[in-house]
N, C-alpha and C positions, 0 to 999 in steps of 0.2 A: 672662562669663569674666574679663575685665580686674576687674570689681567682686571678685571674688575673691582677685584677687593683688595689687590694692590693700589690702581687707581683712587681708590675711594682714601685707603690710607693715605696716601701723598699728597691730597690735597688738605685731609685734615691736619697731616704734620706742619703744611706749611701754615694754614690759620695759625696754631699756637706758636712758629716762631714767631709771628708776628709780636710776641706777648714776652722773649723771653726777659725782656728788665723786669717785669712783672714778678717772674721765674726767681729771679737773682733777687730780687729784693724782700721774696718770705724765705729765701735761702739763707737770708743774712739775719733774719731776723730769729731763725729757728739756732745758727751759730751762736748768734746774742745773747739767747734765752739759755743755754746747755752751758754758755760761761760762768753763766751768775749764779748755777748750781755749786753749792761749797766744795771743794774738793778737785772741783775738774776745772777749774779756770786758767792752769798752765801746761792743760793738756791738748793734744791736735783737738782737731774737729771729727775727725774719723775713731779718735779712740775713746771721745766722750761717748759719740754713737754708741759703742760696740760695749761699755761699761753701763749707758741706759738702756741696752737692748733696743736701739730704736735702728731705722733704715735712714739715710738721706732725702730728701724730697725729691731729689734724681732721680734714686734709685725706686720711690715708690711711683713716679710719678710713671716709669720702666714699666715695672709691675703690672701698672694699670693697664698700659697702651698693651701689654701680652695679651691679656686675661681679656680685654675687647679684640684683638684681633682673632684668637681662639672664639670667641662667640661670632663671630662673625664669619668665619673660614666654615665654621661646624652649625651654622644658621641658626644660633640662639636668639639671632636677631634680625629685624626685618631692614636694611641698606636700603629699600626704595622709599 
């Protein structure tokens, strides 16, 4: 059963790399946008994050794939 819902994972991981310039380029654009905030334009990327309290798009995008593999492992949702 788990070989299954790993399966199903690994195929969807590989559709979205298919995408990941896609990936990198609202990654750059969300960099771009937290620059042009006053204040934080000569600071990293990681610590404008952590002073807007915001996540990375990595890190949410992480998130997400958890929070659907938990629904899926614990059958909140239907794979066939």
């Amino acid at each position: 059963m788990f070989g299954h819902y790993w399966n199903l994972l690994a195929r969807s991981g590989r559709q979205v790399s298919g995408y990941s310039y896609l990936i990198e380029s609202i990654e750059k654009v969300q960099r771009r946008f937290t620059k042009q905030i006053p204040g934080l334009r000569h600071i990293s990327y990681q610590e404008r994050l952590k002073r807007l309290n915001k996540s990375s798009l990595e890190l949410r995008r992480l998130h997400s794939d958890l929070i659907w593999c938990f629904k899926i492992v614990f059958g909140y949702v239907d794979v066939h």
